[in-house]
N, C-alpha and C positions, 0 to 999 in steps of 0.2 A: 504494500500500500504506500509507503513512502517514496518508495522509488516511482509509482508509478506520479504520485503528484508534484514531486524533481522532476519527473519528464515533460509534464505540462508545464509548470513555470518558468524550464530552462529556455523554450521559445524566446517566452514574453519576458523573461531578464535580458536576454539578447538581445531581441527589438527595443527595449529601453532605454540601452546599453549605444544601441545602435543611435536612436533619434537625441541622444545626448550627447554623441560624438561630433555628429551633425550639426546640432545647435551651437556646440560648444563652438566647432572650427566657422561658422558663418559669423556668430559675433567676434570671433577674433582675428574675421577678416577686415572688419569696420566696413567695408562698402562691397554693395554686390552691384556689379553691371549687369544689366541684362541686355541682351542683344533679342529685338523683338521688332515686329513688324508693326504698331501698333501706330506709326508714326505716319501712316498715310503716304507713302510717296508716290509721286507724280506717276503717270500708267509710262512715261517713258522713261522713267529713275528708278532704277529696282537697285539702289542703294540701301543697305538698313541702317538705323540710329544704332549708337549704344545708349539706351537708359542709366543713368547714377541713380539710386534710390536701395534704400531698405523697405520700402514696400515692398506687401506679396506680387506673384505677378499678374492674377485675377485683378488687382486693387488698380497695377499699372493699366492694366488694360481697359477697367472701366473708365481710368481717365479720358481716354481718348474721345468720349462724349461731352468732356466739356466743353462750355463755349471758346469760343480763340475770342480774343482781342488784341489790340498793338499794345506793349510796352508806352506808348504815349497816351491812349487809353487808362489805363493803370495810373499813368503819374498824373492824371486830370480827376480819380477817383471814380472812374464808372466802373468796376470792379468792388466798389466799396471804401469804406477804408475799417472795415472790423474785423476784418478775414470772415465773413460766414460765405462769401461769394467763390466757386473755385473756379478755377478760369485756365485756361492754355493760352502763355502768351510765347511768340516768337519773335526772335532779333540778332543784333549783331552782339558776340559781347567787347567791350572795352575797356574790361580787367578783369582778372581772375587772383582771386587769393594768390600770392605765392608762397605761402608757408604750408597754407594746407588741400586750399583747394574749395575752401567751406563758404563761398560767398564769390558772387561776380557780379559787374554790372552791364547791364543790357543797353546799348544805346537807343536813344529818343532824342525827339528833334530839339531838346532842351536840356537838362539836368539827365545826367542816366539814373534808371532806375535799378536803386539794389536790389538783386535776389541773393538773397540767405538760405542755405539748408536747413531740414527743419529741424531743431535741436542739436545742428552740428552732428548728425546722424549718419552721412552719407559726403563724399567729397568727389569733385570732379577734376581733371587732368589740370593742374597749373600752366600747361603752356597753352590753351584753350583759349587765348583773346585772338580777336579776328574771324571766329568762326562763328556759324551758323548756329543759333542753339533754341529749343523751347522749352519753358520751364512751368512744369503745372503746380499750380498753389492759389492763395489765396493772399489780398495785397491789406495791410494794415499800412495805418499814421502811426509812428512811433517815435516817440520821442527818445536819440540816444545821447547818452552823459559822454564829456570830453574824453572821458578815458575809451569808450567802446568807439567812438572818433577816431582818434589819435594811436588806437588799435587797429583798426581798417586803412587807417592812413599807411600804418608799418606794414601791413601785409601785404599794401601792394608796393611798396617800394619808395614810400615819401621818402624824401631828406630828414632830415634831425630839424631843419631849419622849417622844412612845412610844417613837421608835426610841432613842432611847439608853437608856430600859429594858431592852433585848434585851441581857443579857449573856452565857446561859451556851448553848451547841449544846443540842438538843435532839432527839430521836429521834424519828419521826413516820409514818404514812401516809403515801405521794403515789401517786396512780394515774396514770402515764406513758401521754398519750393518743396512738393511731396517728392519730385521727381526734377529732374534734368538732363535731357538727350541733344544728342549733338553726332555729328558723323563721327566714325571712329580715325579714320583718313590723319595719317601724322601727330596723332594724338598720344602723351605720355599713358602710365598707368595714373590712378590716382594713388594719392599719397594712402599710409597704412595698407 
């Protein structure tokens, strides 16, 4: 009798065994790309995106139902500015974090807008400005303090002399990304 209830359980300790290895080695990757079609390309671009995101990829895919709107859209607040709106926007970006990868900005015909990963969750390739990218999320006003300024300023590369410019908080757009795709085409890995 005891052997036989050792034989049923040594399965399901192994499949345990198994989905804990699994879990373990995915969060000790910090970022999962996925390479998915989800990204609509043109019927004469049979190009694919890579996704950045820790979403599941059910979750990435539902995105693809959301509305688009421009990044200049976004920084005029039709998106909202509470986050409860999620949106796909698409653009050029014109910077990328260079330390980790955790934030870029998307150009508009005026101020670029920032996009942030959401919780610092997920990171995308630092040499990624220039390129093509859409980021789905949700756009909040946020008010950020000199230090998270003056922090943004150093990852991308200010001088010593810009960043102690930065004195007073300032109020801002940021569109909190669930996801961020872009071609994979001469692209780094991302950091961790």
């Amino acid at each position: 009798m005891h052997l036989r209830n050792h034989q049923r359980t040594a399965p399901t300790a192994s499949l345990a065994g198994a989905i804990l290895t699994v879990m373990t080695l995915t969060v000790a990757a910090g970022c999962i790309s996925h390479r998915t079609s989800l990204h609509e390309p043109a019927p004469s671009d049979h190009q694919r995106w890579n996704t950045y995101s820790l979403q599941t990829q059910a979750s990435i895919d539902a995105m693809a139902a959301w509305p688009r709107m421009t990044a200049d859209q976004v920084m005029r607040g039709e998106a909202g500015q509470d986050g409860a709106m999620q949106v796909v926007i698409e653009g050029e970006l014109s910077k990328v974090c260079l330390t980790m990868g955790c934030w870029v900005e998307m150009k508009t015909s005026g101020e670029p807008l920032l996009v942030m990963t959401r919780d610092h969750e997920f990171f995308v390739p630092r040499n990624a400005k220039g390129v093509q990218a859409r980021a789905y999320g949700r756009a909040v006003a946020r008010e950020q303090s000199v230090d998270t300024l003056r922090h943004i300023a150093e990852d991308a590369g200010a001088s010593a002399e810009d960043i102690a410019r930065i004195t007073e908080p300032r109020t801002r757009m940021v569109f909190i990304a669930d996801a961020i795709a872009m071609p994979p085409e001469g692209l780094d890995r991302p950091a961790r």
